[in-house]
C-alpha positions in Angstrom: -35.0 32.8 -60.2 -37.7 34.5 -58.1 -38.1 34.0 -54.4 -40.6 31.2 -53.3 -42.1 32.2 -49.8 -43.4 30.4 -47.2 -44.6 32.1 -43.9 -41.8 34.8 -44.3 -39.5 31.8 -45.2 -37.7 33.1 -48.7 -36.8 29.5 -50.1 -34.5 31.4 -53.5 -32.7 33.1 -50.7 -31.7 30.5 -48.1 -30.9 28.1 -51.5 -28.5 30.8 -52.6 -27.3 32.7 -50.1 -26.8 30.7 -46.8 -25.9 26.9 -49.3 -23.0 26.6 -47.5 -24.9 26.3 -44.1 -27.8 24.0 -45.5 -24.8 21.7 -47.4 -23.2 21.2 -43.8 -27.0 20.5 -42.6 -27.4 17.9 -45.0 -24.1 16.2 -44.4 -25.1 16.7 -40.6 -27.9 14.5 -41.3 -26.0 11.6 -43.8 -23.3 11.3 -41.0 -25.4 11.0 -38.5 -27.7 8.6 -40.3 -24.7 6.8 -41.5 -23.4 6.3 -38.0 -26.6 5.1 -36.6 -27.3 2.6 -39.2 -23.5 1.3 -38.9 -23.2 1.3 -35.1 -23.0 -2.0 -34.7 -19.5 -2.7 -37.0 -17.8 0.8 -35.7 -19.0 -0.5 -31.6 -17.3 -4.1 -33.0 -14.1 -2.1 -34.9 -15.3 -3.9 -37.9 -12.5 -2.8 -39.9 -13.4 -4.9 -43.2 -10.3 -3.8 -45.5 -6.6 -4.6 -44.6 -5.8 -0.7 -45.3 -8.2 0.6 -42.8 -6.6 -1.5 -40.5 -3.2 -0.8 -41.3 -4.0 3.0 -41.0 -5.0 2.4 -37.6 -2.1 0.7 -36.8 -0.3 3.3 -38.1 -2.0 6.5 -36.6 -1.5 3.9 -33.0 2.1 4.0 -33.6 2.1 7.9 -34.1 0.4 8.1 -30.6 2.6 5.7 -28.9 5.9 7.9 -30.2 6.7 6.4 -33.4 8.6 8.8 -35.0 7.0 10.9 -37.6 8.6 10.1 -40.7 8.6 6.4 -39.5 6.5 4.2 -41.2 7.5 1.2 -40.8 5.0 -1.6 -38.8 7.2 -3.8 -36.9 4.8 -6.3 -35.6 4.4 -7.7 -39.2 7.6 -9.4 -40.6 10.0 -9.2 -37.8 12.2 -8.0 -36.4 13.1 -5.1 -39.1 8.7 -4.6 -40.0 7.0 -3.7 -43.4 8.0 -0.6 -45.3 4.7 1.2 -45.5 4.6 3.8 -48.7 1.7 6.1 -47.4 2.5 9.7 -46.1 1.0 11.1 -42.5 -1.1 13.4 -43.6 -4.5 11.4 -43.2 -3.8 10.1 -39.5 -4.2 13.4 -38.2 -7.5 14.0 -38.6 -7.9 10.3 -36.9 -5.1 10.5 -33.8 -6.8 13.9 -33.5 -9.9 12.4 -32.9 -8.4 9.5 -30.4 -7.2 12.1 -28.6 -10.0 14.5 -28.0 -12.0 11.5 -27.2 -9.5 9.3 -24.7 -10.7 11.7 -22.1 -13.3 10.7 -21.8 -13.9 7.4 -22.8 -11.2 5.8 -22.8 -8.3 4.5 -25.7 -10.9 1.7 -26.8 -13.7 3.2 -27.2 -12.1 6.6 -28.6 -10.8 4.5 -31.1 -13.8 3.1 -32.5 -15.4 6.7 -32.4 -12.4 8.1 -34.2 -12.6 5.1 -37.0 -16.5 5.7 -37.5 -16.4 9.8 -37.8 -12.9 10.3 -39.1 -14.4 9.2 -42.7 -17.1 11.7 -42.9 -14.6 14.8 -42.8 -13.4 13.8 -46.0 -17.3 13.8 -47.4 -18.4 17.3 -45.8 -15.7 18.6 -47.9 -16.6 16.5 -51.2 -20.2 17.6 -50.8 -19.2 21.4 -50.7 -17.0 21.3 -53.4 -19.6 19.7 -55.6 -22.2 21.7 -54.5 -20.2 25.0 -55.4 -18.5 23.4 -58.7 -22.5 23.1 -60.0 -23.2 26.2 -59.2 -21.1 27.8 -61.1 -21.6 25.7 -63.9 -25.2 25.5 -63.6 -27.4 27.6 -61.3 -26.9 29.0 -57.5 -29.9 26.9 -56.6 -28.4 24.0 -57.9 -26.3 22.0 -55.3 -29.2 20.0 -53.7 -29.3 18.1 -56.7 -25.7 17.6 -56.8 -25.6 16.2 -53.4 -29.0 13.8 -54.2 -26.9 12.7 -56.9 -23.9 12.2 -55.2 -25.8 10.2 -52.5 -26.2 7.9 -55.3 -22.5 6.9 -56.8 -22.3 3.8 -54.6 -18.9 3.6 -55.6 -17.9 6.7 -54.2 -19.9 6.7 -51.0 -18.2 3.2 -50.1 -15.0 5.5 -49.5 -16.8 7.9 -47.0 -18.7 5.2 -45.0 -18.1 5.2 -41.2 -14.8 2.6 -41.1 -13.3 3.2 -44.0 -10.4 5.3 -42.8 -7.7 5.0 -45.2 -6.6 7.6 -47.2 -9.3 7.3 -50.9 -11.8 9.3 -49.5 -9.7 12.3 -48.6 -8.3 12.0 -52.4 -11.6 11.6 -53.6 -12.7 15.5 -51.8 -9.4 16.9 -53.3 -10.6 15.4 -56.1 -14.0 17.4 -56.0 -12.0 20.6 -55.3 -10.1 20.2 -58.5 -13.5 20.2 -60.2 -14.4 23.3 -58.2 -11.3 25.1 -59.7 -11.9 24.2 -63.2 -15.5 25.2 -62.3 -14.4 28.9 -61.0 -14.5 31.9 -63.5 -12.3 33.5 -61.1 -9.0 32.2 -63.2 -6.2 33.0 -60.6 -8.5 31.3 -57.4 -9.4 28.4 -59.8 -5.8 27.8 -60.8 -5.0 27.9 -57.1 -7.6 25.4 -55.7 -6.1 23.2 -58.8 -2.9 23.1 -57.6 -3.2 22.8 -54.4 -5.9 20.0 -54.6 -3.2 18.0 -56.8 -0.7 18.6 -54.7 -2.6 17.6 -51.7 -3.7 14.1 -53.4 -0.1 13.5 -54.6 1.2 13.8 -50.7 -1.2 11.2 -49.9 -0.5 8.9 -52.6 -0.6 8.4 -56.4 -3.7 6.6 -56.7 -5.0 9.7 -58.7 -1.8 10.8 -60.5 -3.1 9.8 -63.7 -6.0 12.3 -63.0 -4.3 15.2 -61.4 -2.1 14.7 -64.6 -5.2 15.4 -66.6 -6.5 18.1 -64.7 -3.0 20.0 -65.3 -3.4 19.1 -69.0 -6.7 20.8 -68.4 -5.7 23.7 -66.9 -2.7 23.8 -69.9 -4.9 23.6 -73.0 -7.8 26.6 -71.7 -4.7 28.4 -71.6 -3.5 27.2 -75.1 -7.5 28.2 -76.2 -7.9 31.6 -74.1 -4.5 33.7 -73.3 -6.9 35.3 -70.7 -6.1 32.3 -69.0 -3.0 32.5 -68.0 -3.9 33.8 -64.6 -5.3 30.4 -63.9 -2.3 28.5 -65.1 -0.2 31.0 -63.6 -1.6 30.0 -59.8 -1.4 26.6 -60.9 2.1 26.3 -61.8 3.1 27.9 -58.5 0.7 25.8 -56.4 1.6 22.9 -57.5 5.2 23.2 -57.5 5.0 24.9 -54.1 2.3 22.3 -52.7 4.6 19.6 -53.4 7.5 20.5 -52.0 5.8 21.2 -48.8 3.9 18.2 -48.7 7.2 16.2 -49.3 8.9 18.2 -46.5 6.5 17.9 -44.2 5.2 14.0 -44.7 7.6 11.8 -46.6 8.8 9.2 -44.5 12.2 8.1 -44.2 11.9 5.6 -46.6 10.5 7.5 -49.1 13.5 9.9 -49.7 15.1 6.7 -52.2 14.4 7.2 -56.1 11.0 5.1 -55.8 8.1 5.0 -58.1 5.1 4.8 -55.9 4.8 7.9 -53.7 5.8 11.3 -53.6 9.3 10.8 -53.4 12.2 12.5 -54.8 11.1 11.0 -58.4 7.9 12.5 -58.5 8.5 16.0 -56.4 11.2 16.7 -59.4 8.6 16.2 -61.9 6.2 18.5 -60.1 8.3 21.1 -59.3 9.7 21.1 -63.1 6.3 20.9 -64.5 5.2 23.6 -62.1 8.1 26.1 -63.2 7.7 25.3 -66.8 4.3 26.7 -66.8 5.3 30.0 -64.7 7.9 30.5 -67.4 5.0 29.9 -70.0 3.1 32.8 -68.9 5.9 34.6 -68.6 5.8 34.7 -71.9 1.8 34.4 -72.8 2.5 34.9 -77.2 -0.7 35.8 -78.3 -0.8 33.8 -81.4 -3.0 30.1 -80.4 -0.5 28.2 -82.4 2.4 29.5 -80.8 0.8 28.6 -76.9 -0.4 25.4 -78.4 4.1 24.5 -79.4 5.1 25.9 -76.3 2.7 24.1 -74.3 3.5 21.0 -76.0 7.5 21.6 -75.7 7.1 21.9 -71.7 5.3 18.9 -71.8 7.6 17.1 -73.7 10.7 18.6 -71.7 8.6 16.9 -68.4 8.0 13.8 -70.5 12.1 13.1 -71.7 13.4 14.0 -68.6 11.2 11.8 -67.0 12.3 9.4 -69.5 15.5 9.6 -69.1 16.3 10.2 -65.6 13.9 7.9 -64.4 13.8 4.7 -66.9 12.7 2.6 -63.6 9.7 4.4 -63.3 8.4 3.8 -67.2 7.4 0.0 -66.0 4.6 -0.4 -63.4 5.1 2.2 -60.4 5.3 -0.6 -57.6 8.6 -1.6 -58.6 7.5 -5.6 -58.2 9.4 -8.4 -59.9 7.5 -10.6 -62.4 7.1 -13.1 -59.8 5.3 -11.2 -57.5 3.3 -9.8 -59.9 2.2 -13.0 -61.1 1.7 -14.7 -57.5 -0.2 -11.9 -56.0 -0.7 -8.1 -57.7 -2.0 -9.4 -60.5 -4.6 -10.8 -58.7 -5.6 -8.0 -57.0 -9.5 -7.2 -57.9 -9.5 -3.6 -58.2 -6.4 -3.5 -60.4 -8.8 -5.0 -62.9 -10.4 -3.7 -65.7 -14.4 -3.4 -65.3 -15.4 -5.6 -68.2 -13.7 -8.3 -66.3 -15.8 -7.8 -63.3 -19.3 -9.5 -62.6 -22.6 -7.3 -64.4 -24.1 -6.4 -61.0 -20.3 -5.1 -59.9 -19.6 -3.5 -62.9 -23.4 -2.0 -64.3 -23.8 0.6 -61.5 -20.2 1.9 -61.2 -20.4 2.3 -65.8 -23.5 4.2 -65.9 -23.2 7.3 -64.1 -20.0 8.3 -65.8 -21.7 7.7 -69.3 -24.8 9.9 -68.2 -22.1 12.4 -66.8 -20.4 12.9 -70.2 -23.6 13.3 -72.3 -24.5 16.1 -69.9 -21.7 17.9 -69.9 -22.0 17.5 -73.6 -25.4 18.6 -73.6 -24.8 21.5 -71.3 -21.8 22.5 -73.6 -24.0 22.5 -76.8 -27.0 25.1 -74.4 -23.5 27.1 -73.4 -25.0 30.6 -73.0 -21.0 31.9 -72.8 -18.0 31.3 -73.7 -16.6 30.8 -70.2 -19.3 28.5 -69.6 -18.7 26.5 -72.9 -15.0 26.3 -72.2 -15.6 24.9 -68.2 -18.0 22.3 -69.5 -15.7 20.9 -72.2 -13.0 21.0 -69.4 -15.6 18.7 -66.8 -16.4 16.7 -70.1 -13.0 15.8 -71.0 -12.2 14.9 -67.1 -15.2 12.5 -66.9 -14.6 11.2 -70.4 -11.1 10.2 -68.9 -12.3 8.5 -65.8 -14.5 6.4 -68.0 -11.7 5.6 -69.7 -10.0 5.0 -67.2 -12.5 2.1 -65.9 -11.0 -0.1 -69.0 -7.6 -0.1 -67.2 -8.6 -0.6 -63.4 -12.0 -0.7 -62.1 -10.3 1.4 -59.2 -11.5 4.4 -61.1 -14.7 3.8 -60.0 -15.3 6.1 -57.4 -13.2 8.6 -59.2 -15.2 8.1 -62.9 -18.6 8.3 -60.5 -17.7 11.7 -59.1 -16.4 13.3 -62.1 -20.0 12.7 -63.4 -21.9 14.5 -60.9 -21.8 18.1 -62.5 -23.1 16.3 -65.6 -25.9 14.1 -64.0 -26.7 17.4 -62.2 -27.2 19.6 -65.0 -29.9 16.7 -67.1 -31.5 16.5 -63.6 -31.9 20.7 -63.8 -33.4 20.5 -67.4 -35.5 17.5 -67.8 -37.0 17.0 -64.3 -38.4 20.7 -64.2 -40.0 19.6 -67.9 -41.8 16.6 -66.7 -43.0 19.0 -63.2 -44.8 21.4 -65.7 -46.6 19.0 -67.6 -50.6 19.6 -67.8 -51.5 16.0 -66.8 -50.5 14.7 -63.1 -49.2 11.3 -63.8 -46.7 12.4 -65.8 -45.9 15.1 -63.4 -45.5 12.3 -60.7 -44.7 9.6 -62.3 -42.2 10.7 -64.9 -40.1 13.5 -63.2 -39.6 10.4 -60.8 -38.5 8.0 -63.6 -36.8 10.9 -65.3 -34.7 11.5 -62.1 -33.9 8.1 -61.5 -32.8 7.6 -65.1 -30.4 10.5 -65.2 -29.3 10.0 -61.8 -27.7 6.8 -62.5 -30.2 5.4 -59.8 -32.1 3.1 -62.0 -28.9 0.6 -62.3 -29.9 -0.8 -59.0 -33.3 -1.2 -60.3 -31.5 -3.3 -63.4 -29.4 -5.3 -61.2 -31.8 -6.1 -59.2 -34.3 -7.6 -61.8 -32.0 -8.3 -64.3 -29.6 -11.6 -63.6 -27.0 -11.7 -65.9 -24.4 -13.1 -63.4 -26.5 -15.8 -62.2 -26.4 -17.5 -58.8 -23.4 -17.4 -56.7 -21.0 -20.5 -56.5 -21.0 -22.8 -53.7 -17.1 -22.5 -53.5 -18.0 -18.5 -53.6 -20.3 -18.8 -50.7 -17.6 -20.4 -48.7 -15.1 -18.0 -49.3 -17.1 -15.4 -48.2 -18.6 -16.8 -45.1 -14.5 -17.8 -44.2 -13.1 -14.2 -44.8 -16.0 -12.6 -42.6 -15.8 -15.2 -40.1 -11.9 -15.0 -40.1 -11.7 -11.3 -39.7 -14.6 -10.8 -37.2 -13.7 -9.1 -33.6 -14.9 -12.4 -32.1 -12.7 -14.9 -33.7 -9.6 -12.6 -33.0 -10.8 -11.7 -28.9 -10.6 -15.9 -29.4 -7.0 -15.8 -30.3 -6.2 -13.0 -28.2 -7.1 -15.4 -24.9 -5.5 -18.5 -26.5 -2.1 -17.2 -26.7 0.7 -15.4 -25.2 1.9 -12.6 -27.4 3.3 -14.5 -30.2 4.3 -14.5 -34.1 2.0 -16.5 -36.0 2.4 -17.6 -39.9 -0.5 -16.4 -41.8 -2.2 -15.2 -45.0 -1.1 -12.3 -46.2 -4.5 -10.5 -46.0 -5.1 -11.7 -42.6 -1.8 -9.9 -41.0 -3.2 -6.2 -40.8 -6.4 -7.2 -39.3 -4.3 -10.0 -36.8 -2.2 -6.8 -35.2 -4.6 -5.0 -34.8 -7.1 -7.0 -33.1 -5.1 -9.2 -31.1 -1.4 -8.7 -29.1 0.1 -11.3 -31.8 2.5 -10.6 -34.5 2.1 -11.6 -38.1 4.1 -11.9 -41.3 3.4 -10.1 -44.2 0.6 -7.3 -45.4 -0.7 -6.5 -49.0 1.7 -4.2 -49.2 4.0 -4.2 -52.4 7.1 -2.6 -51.3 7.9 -5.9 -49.0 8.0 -8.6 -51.4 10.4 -11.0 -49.7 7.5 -11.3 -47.2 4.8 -11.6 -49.6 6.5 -14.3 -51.5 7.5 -16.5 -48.3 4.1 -16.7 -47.5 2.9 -17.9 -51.0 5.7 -20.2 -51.0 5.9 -21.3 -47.5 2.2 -22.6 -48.2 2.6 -23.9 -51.5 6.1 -25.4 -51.5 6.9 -28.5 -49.9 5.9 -29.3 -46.0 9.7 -29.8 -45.5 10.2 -26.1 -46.7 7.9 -24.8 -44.3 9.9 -24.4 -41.6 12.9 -22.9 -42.7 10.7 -20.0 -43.6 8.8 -19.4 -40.5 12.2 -19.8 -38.6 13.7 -16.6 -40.1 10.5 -14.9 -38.6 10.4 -16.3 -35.4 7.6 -17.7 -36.0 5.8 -19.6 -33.1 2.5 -20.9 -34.2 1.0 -21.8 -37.8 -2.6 -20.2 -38.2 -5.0 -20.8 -41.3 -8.3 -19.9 -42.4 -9.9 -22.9 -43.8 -11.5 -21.4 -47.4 -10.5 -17.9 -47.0 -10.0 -16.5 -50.3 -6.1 -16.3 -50.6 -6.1 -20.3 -49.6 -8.0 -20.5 -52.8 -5.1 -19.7 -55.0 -2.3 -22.0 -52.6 -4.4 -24.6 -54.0 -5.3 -23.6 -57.1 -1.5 -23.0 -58.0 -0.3 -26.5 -55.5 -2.9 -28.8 -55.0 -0.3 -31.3 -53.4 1.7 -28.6 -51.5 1.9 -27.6 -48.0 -1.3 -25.7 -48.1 -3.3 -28.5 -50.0 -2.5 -31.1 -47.8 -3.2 -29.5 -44.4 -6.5 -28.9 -46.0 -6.4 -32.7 -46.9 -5.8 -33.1 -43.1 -2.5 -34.2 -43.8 -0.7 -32.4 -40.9 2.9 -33.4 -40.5 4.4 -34.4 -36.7 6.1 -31.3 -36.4 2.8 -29.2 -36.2 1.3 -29.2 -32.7 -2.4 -28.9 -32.5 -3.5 -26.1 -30.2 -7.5 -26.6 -29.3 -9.4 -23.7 -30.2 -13.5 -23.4 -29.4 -15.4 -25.3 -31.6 -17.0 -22.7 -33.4 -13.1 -21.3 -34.1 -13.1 -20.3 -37.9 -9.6 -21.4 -37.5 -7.2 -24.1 -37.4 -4.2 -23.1 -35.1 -0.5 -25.3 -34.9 2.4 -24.6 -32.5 5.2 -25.2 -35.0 7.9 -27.7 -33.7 11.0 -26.7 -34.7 13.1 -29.4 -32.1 11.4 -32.4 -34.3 12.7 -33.8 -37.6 
């Protein structure tokens, strides 16, 4: 590309050379832009999701001398506290931050700033990852429109707004990375940045195992194509092997040391650490007949597969390890664990679009292949993003992942068809359509088509309702309200109202949406949907104090919808038994608030 120059300012040079300063420039900007726009919520601790506030409440324990490998939150279901599954590794960025801050500030305020920057870590390293990745695949001068683009998977960027502090967005950079190393023609650092990537996102949870799973079959079958590979699958078998035991040693929790199915415990670290040595001992060997790579490859697949099988039979039915009833009551239910077509058009439309643009460029850019290394990487990025569409069909949870994956391909249309429309003789369709043409492969125009196009039709009344009760409910002023009605106490209450009750109040709750605690789960669903009678017989093995409800909140939707007629249904038929004590609360109180009687018949 030759230099552009303006006032001794060499624009090829700064875009190739010094990227990596001008990527952190531009994520300066976003993250400062993001924080100013969001202020307001981070200055309120508007923590909107019960895992950002359970990730608070854990990285609080860690500061207050909870031990390290203890997870569990004991001011929800006491006295013995939920079993949390997550690992460490993403409070220290955040108790880092509290702590730097406190200082200065205060524990309050340190907080909130902690909670509103912690998220955009995760996003600097997303954005340099992409920005690299495309510039090996495509150009060095590249990466601005891979970050333009990335700017638009709404999906995605939900998981690095100011707030959201759980762990998705850091799996979500690692995630990038992994591209990067299928991205680097540099085999041994590629297969390195692979592993270690994998390994990182399997410490922090197994929400991506299906694609680190993919991106080792990846890694497998170039070798199985190319024996020149064998450098990357070399690295990759170590790292991962390697990364995993350390990030097991190192962050596992107590709990997680029994034969469960839904973190990196023993279970899965055996896996990795067999999969990892079966490919060292695969290029080891390294035959140099296709077919011969392509059996062995298969045979160390199927070696990890059967001994999976049969050492693990637990594991071959949903990872969570639920029973059927608590499945049915309550993780079935769960949104996210949905499949997209099940989701509204305006949901579902703008997370669907960029992945399908992604995999026709990287089928485009694979067909204009100018090398054989370049056509082999852009298969590899096509077959990832092909499998996060797929993906989409069984959980719509693959959005952010499925809108990622398709950046590299978005990119490269943007690099070829917007410089076409630029060079056109006549000015309105150098304005006019490289603007249309970048929104269109972009993904950008979906807004446009939601927007304009109502497929979905009006919201529900009953819709409204339930989303005016579970902002109201959850806001930092109806809990400060709570906080100065009672002395610490345990109050009964939804499920998805316990994370955000410990943490903004000195009250204890009941249960999380958390699935390894399912006696807790369930005693809520059928404390408030069994019979009145039954009530307090449950809330008496919790020491529980006071009865709290939010009228219309979305959970007290499916109390009634599943028992009109029982406990739940009739308090909201103001049929309040004697034993429930009525505890005046403002009158703008969200709530409705009972001391529970226990010395009454």
């Amino acid at each position: 590309m030759s230099s552009t120059r303006f006032a001794g300012f060499d624009l090829g040079h700064e875009l190739t050379a010094r990227w990596v300063r001008w990527t952190l420039l531009a994520w300066a900007a976003i993250a400062g832009w993001y924080l100013w726009q969001r202020w307001g919520y981070v200055n309120a601790l508007g923590l909107g999701d019960t895992d950002d506030n359970m990730r608070l409440m854990q990285v609080r324990g860690l500061l207050a001398g909870q031990d390290w490998y203890d997870l569990r939150q004991y001011r929800l279901s006491p006295p013995d506290g939920l079993d949390i599954h997550w690992s460490r590794l993403v409070d220290l960025p955040i108790a880092a931050l509290i702590l730097i801050f406190k200082p200065f500030t205060g524990v309050a305020m340190a907080e909130r700033l902690a909670v509103g920057i912690a998220p955009l870590f995760p996003l600097a390293v997303a954005m340099l990852a992409m920005g690299a990745a495309t510039r090996r695949l495509i150009a060095p001068t590249v990466w601005p429109l891979s970050i333009i683009t990335l700017m638009g998977c709404t999906a995605t960027m939900a998981m690095y707004v100011p707030l959201r502090i759980d762990h998705h967005g850091w799996q979500l950079a690692l995630l990038a990375l992994t591209v990067m190393g299928i991205a680097d023609p540099r085999r041994t650092r590629g297969g390195l940045t692979v592993g270690l990537a994998s390994a990182g996102s399997l410490t922090i949870g197994l929400e991506l195992l299906p694609f680190c799973a993919m991106a080792g079959a990846i890694v497998a079958l170039r070798w199985v194509w190319d024996r020149d590979e064998v450098g990357r699958l070399r690295a990759y078998g170590l790292t991962l092997a390697g990364g995993s035991s350390a990030g097991f040693v190192v962050f596992a929790s107590n709990a997680n040391y029994a034969m469960r199915c839904d973190a990196l415990t023993p279970v899965w670290l055996s896996v990795m650490v067999a999969a990892g040595a079966l490919l060292f001992l695969l290029t080891l060997l390294n035959p140099a007949s296709r077919l011969v790579r392509l059996g062995l490859a298969a045979a160390a697949g199927g070696i990890v597969l059967g001994g999976f099988a049969g050492l693990f039979p637990q594991c071959l039915q949903r990872p969570e390890g639920v029973s059927d009833e608590l499945a049915e009551t309550w993780l079935n239910n769960v949104r996210e664990a949905r499949p997209i077509y099940k989701h509204t058009f305006a949901m579902a439309f703008p997370i669907a679009v960029l992945p399908v643009i992604g995999i026709i460029g990287a089928g485009v850019a694979a067909w204009r292949a100018r090398s054989a290394d370049r056509l082999v990487a852009w298969i590899a990025i096509g077959l990832f993003t092909l499998f996060a569409g797929a993906m989409l069909l069984w959980q719509v949870r693959a959005g952010p992942a499925a809108q990622l994956l398709a950046v590299p391909g978005a990119t490269y249309l943007a690099w070829i068809v917007v410089p076409w429309f630029l060079g056109h003789k006549w000015m309105p369709v150098r304005i006019l359509g490289s603007v249309a043409a970048f929104l269109l492969v972009s993904g950008l125009f979906a807004g446009f088509v939601v927007k304009w196009v109502k497929v979905d039709g009006p919201p529900s009344k009953m819709r409204a309702a339930v989303g005016k009760a579970n902002s109201r409910c959850a806001s930092a002023s109806a809990m400060r309200m709570l906080d100065r009605t009672l002395p610490p106490s345990t109050l009964f209450t939804h499920v998805d109202l316990g994370p955000r009750l410990i943490v903004m109040t000195h009250h204890k709750g009941i249960a999380g949406p958390y699935h390894r605690n399912e006696r807790a789960i369930l005693d809520v669903h059928h404390a408030f949907t069994g019979k009145p009678e039954a009530f307090r017989g449950i809330a008496r093995r919790y020491g529980a104090q006071y009865l709290l409800v939010c009228p219309n909140m979305a959970e007290t939707t499916v109390y009634r919808a599943r028992e009109p007629d029982g406990f739940y249904g009739q308090l909201a038929k103001h049929k309040v038994p004697d034993w429930l004590e009525p505890v005046e609360l403002p009158k703008n109180a969200p709530y409705r608030l009972w001391r529970i009687r226990y010395d009454l018949p």
